[in-house]
Biotite code that builds the C-alpha atoms (Angstrom):
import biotite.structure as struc

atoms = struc.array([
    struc.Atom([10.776, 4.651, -47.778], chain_id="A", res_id=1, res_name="UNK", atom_name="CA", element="C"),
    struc.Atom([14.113, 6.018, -48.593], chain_id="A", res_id=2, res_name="UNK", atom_name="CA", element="C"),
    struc.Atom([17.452, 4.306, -47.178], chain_id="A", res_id=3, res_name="UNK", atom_name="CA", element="C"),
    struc.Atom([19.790, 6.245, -44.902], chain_id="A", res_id=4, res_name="UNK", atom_name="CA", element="C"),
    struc.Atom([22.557, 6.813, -47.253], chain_id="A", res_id=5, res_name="UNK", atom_name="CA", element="C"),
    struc.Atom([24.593, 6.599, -43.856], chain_id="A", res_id=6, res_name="UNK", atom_name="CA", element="C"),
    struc.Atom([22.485, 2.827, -43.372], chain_id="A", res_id=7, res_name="UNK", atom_name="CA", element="C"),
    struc.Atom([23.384, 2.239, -47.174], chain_id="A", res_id=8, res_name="UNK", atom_name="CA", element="C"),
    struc.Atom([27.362, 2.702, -46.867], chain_id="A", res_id=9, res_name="UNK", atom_name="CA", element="C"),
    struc.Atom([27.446, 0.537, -44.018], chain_id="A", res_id=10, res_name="UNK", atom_name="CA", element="C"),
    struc.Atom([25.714, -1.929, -45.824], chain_id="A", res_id=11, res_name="UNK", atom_name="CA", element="C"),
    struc.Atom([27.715, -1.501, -48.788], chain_id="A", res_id=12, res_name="UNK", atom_name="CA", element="C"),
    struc.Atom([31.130, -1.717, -46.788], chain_id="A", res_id=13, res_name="UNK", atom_name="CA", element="C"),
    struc.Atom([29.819, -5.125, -45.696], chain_id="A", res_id=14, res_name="UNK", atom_name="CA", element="C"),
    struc.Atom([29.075, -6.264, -48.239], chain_id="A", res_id=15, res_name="UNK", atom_name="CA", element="C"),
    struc.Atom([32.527, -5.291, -49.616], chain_id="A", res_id=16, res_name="UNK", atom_name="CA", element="C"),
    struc.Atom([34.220, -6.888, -46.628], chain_id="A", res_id=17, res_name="UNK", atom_name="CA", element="C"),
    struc.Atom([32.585, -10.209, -47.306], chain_id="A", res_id=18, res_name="UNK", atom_name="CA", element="C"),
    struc.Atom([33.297, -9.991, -50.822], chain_id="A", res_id=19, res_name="UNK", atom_name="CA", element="C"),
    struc.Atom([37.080, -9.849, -50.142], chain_id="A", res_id=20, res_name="UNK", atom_name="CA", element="C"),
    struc.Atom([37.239, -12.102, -47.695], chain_id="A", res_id=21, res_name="UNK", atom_name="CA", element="C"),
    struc.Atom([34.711, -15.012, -49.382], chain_id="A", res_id=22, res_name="UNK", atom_name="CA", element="C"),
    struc.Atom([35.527, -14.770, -52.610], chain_id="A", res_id=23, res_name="UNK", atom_name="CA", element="C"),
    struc.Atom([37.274, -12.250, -54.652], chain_id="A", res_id=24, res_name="UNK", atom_name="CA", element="C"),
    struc.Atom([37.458, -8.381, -54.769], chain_id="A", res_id=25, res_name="UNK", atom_name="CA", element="C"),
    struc.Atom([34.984, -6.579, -56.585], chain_id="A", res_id=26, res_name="UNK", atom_name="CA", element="C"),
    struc.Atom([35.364, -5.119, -59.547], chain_id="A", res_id=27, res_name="UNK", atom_name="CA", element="C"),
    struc.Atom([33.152, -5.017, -62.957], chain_id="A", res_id=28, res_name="UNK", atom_name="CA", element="C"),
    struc.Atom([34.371, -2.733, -65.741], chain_id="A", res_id=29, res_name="UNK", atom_name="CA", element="C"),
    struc.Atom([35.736, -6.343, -67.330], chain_id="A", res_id=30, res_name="UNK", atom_name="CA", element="C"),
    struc.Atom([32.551, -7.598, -67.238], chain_id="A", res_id=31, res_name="UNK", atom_name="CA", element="C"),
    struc.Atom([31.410, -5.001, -69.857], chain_id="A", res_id=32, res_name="UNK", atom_name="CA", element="C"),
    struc.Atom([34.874, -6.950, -71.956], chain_id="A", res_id=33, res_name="UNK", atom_name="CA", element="C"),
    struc.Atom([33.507, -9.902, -71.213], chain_id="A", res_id=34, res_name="UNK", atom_name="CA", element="C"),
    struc.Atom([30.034, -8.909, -72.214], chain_id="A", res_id=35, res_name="UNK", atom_name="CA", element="C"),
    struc.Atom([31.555, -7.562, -75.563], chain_id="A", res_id=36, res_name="UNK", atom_name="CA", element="C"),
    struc.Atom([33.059, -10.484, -76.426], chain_id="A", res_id=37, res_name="UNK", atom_name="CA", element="C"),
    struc.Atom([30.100, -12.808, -76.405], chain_id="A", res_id=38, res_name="UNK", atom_name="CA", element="C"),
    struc.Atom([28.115, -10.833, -78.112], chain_id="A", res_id=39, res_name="UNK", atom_name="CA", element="C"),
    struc.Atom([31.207, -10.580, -80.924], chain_id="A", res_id=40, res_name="UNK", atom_name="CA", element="C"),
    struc.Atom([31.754, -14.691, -80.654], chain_id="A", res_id=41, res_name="UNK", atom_name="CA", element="C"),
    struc.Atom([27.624, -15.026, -81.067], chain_id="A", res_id=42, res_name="UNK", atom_name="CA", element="C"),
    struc.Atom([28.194, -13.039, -84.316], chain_id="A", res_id=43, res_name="UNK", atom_name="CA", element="C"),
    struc.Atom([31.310, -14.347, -85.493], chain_id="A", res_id=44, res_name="UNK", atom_name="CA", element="C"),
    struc.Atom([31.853, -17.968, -84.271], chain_id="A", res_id=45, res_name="UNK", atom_name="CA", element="C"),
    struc.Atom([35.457, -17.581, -84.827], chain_id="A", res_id=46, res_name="UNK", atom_name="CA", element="C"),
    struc.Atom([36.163, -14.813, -82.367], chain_id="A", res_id=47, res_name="UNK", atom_name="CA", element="C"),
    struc.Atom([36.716, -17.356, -79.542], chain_id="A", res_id=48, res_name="UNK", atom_name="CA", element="C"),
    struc.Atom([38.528, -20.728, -80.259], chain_id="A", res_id=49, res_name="UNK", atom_name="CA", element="C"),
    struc.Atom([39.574, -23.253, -78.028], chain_id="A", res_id=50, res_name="UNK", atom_name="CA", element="C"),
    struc.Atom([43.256, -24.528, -78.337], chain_id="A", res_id=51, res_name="UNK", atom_name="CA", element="C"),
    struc.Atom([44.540, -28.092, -78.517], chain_id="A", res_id=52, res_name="UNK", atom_name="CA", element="C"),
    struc.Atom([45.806, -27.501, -74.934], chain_id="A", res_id=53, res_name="UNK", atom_name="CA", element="C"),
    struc.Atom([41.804, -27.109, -73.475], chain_id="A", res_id=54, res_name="UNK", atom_name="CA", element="C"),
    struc.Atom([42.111, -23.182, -73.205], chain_id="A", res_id=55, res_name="UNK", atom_name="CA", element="C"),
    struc.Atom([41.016, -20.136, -75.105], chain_id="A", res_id=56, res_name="UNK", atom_name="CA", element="C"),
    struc.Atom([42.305, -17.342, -77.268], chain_id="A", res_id=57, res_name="UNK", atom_name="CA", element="C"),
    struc.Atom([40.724, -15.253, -79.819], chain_id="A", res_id=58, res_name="UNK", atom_name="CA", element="C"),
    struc.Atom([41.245, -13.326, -82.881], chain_id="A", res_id=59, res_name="UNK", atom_name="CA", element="C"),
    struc.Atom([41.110, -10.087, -80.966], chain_id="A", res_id=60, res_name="UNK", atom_name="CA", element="C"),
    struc.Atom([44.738, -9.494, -79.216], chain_id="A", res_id=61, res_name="UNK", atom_name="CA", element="C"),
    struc.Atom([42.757, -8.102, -75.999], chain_id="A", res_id=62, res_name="UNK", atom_name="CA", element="C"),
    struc.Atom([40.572, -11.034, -75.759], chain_id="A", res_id=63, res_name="UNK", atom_name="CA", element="C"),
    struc.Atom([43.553, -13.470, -75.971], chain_id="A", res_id=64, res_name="UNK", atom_name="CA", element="C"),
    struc.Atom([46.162, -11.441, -73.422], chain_id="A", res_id=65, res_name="UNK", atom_name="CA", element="C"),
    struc.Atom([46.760, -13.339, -70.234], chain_id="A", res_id=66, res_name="UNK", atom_name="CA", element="C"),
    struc.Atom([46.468, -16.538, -71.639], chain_id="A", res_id=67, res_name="UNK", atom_name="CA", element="C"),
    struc.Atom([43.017, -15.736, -73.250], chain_id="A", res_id=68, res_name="UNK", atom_name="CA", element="C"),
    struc.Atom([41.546, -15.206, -69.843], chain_id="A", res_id=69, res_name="UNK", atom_name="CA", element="C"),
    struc.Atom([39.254, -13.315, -71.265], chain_id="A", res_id=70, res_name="UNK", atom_name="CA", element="C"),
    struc.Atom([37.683, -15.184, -73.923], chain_id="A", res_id=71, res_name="UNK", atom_name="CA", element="C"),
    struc.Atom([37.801, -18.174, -71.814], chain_id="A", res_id=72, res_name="UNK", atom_name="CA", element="C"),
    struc.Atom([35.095, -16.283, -69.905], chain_id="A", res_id=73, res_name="UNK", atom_name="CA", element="C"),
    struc.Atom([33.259, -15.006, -72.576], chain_id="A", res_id=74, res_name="UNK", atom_name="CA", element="C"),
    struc.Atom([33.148, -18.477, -73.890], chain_id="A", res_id=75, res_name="UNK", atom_name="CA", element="C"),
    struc.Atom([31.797, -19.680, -70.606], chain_id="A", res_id=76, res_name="UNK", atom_name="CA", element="C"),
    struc.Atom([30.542, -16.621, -68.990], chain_id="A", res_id=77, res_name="UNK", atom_name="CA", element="C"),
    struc.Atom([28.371, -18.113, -66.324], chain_id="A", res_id=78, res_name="UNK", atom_name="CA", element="C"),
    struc.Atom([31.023, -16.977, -63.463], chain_id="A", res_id=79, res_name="UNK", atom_name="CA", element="C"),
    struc.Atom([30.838, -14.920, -60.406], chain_id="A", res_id=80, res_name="UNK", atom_name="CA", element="C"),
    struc.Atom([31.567, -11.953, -61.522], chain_id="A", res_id=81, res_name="UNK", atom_name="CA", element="C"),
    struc.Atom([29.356, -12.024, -64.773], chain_id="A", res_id=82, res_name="UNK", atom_name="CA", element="C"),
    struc.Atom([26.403, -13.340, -62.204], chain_id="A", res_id=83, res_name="UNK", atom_name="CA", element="C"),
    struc.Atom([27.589, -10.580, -59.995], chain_id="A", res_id=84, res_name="UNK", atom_name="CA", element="C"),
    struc.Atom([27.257, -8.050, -62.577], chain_id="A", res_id=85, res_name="UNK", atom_name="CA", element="C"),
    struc.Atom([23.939, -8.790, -64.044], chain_id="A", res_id=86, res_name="UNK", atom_name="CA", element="C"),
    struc.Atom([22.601, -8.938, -60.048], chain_id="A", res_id=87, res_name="UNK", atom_name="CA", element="C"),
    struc.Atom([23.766, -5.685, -59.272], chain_id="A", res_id=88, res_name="UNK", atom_name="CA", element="C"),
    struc.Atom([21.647, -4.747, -62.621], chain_id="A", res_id=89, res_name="UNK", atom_name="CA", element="C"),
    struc.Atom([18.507, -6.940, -61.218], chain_id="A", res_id=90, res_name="UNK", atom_name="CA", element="C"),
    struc.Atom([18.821, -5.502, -57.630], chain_id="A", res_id=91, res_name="UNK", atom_name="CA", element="C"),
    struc.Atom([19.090, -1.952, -58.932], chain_id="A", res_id=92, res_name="UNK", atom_name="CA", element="C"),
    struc.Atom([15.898, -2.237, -60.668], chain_id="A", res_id=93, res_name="UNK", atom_name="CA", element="C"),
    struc.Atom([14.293, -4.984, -57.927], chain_id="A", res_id=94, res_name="UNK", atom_name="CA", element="C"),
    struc.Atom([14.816, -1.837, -55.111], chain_id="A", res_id=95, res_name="UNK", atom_name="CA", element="C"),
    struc.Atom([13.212, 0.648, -57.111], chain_id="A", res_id=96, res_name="UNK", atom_name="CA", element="C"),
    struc.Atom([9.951, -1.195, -58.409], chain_id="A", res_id=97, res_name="UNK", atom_name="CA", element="C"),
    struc.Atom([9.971, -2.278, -54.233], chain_id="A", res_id=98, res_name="UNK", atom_name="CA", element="C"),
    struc.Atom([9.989, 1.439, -53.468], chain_id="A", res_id=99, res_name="UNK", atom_name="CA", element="C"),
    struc.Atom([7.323, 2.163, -55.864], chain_id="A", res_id=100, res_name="UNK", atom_name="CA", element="C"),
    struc.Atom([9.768, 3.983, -58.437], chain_id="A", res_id=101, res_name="UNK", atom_name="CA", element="C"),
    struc.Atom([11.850, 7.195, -58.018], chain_id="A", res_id=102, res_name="UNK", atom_name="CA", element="C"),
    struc.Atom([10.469, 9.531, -55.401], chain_id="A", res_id=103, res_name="UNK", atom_name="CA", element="C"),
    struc.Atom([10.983, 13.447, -55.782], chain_id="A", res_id=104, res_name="UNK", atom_name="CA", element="C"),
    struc.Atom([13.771, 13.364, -53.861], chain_id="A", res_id=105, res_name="UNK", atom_name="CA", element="C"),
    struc.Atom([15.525, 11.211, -56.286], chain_id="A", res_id=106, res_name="UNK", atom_name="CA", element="C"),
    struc.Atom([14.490, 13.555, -59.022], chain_id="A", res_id=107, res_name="UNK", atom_name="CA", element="C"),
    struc.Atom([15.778, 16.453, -58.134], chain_id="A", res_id=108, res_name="UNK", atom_name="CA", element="C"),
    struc.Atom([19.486, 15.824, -59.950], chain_id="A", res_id=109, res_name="UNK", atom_name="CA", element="C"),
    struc.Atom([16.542, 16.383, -63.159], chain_id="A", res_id=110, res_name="UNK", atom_name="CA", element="C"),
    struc.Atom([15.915, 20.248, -61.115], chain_id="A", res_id=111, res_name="UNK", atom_name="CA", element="C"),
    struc.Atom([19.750, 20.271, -61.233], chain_id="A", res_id=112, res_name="UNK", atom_name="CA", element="C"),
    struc.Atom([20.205, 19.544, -64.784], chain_id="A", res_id=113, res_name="UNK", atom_name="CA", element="C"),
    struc.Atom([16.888, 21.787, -65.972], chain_id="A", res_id=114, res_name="UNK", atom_name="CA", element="C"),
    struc.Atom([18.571, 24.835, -64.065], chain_id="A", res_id=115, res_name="UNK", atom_name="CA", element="C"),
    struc.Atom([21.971, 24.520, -65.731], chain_id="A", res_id=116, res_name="UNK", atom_name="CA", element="C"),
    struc.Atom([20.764, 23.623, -69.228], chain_id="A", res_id=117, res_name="UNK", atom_name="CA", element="C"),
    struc.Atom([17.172, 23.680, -69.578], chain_id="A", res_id=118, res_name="UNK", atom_name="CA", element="C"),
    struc.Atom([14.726, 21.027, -70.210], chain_id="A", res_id=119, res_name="UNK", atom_name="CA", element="C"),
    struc.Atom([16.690, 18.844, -72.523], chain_id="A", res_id=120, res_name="UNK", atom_name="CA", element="C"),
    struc.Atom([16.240, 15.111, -71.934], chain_id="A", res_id=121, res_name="UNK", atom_name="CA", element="C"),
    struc.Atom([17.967, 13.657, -75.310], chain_id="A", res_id=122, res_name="UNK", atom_name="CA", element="C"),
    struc.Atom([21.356, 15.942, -74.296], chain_id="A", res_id=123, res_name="UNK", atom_name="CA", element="C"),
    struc.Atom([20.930, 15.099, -70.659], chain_id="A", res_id=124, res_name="UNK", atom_name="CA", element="C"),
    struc.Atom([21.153, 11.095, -72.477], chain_id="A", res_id=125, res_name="UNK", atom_name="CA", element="C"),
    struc.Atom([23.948, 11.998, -74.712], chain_id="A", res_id=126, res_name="UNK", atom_name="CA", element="C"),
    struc.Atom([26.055, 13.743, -72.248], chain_id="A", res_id=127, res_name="UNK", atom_name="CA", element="C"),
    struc.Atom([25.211, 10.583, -69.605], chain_id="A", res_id=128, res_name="UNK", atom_name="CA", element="C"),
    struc.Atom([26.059, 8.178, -72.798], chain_id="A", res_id=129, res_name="UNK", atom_name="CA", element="C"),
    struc.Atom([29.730, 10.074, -72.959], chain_id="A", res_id=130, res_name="UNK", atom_name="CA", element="C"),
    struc.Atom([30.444, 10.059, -69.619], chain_id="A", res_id=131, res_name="UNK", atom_name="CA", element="C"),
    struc.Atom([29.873, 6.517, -69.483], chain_id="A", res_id=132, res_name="UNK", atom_name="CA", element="C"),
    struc.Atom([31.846, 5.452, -71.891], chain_id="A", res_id=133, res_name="UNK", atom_name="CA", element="C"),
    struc.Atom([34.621, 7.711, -71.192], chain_id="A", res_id=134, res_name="UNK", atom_name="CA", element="C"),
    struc.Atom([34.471, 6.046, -67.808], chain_id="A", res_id=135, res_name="UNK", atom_name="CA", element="C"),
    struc.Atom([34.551, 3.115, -69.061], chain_id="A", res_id=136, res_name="UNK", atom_name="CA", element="C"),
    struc.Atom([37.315, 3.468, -71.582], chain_id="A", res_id=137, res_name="UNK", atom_name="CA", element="C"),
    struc.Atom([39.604, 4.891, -68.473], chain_id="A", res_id=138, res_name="UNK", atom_name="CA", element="C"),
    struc.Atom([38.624, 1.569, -66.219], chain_id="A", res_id=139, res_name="UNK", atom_name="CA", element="C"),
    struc.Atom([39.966, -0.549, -69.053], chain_id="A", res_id=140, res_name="UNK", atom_name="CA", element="C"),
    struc.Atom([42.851, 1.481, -69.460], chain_id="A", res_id=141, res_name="UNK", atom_name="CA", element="C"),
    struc.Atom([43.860, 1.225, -66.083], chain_id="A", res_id=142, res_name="UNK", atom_name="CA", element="C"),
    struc.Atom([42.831, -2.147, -65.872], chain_id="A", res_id=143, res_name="UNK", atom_name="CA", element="C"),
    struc.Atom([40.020, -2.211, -63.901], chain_id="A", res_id=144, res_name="UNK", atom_name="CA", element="C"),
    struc.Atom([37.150, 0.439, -62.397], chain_id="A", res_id=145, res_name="UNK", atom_name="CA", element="C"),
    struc.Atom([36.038, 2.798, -58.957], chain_id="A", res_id=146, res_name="UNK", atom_name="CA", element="C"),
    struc.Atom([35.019, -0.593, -57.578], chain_id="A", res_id=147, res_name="UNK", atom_name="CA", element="C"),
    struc.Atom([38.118, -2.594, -57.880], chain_id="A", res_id=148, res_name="UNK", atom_name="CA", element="C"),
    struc.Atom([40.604, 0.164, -58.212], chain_id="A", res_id=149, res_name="UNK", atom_name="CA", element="C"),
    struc.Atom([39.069, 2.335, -55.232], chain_id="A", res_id=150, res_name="UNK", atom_name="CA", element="C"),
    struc.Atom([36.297, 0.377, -53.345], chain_id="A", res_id=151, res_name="UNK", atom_name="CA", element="C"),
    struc.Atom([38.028, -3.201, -53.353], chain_id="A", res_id=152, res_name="UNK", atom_name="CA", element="C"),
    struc.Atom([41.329, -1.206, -52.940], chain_id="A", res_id=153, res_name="UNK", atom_name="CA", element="C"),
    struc.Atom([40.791, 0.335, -50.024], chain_id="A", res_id=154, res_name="UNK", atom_name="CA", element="C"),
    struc.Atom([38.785, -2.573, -48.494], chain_id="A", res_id=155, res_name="UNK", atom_name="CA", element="C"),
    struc.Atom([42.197, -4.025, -49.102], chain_id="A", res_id=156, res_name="UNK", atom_name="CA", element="C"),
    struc.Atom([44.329, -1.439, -47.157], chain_id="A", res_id=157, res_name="UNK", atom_name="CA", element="C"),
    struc.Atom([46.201, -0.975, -50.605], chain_id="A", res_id=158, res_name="UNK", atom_name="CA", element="C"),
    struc.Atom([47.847, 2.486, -51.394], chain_id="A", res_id=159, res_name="UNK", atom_name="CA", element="C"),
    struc.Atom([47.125, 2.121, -54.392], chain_id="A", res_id=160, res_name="UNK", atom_name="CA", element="C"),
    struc.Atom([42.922, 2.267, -53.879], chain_id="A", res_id=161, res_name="UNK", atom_name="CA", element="C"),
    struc.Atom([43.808, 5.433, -51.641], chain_id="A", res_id=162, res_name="UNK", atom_name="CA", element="C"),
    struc.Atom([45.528, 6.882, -54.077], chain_id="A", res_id=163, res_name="UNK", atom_name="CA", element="C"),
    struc.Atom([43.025, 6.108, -56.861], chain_id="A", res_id=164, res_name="UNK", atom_name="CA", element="C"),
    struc.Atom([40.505, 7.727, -54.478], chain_id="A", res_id=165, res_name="UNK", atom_name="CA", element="C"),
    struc.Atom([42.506, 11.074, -54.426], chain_id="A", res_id=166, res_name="UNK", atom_name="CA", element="C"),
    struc.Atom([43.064, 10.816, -57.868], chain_id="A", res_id=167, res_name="UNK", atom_name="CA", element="C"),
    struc.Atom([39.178, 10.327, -58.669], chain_id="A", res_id=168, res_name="UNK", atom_name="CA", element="C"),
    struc.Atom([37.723, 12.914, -55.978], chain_id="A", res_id=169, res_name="UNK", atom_name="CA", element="C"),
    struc.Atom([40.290, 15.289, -57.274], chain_id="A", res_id=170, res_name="UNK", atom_name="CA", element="C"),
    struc.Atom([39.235, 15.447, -60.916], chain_id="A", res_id=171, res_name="UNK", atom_name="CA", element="C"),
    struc.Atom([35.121, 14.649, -60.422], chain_id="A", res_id=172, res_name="UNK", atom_name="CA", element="C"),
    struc.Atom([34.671, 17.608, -57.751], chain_id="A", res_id=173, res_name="UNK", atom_name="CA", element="C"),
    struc.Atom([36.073, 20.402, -60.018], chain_id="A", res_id=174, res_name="UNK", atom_name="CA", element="C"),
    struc.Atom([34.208, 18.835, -62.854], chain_id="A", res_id=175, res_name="UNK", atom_name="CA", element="C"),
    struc.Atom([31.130, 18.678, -61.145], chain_id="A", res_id=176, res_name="UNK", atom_name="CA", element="C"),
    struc.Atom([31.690, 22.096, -59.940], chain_id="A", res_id=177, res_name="UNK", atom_name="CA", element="C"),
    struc.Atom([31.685, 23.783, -63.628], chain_id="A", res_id=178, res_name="UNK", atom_name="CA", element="C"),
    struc.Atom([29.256, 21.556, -65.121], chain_id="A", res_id=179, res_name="UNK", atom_name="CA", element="C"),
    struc.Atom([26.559, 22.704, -62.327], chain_id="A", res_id=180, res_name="UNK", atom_name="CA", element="C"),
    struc.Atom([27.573, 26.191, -61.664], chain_id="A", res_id=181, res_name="UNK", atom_name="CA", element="C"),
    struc.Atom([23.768, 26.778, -60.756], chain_id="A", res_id=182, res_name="UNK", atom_name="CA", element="C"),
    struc.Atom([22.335, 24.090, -58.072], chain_id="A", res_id=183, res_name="UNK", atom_name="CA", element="C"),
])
């Protein structure tokens, strides 16, 4: 059974909307920060320090900016967001094994990718690797990703999230466009 992707914004709007209005907005690219950093404090036990004053820096100037908000949630990372992160990871997964795996349908971005540059699964990895963190590398540098900067955004009413959205459809249609010339 495949969802209505009209059924599956809804959804997703909702659960957006309660998001905002129960908690916090979403957003996740810190999480990946966050995510760095323990794995750095695990290795080096002085990455993350707590000060005489009960909060957190860290050797690493990112870590310790806004008061070392961000190492105070690597040290402790068990937080909504982190949760919220590593669900969205578990749900992803959860839905497809439900749906007994990825139908033909779901495949056919493979057809897509075979037709514009053959049958080559370690560049299709590569090339999905690089976008990622390219992606990634922007959210941080504009302090935060699609969900919070777009999603969350515009959930909000804020100008800003509408003009992220502009911003974002206006550079990934053009690039999708000469990256799959064929399909």
């Amino acid at each position: 059974m495949t969802l209505n992707w009209k059924l599956g914004g809804v959804l997703l709007g909702c659960v957006f909307f309660l998001a905002v209005l129960l908690v916090k907005p979403i957003g996740v690219s810190t999480q990946f920060v966050i995510l760095d950093g323990i794995v750095a404090d695990t290795i080096n036990a002085d990455f993350i320090t707590q000060t005489e004053e009960g909060g957190y820096t860290s050797t690493n100037a990112y870590m310790a900016k806004s008061n070392g908000k961000y190492a105070k949630n690597a040290s402790n990372p068990l937080n909504y967001s982190f949760v919220f992160v590593i669900a969205m990871a578990l749900g992803a997964a959860l839905s497809a094994l439900s749906r007994g795996g990825i139908d033909r349908e779901e495949r056919r971005l493979n057809q897509i990718w075979e037709d514009n540059y053959g049958n080559t699964p370690m560049k299709r990895y590569l090339v999905a690797f690089l976008g990622g963190f390219v992606v990634l590398y922007g959210a941080r540098l504009a302090g935060g990703c699609t969900s919070g900067h777009m999603m969350s955004g515009m959930m909000q009413t804020a100008l800003s999230g509408y003009i992220f959205a502009a911003g974002a459809f206006a550079a990934a249609i053009p690039t999708a466009m000469i990256l799959y010339r064929k399909g």
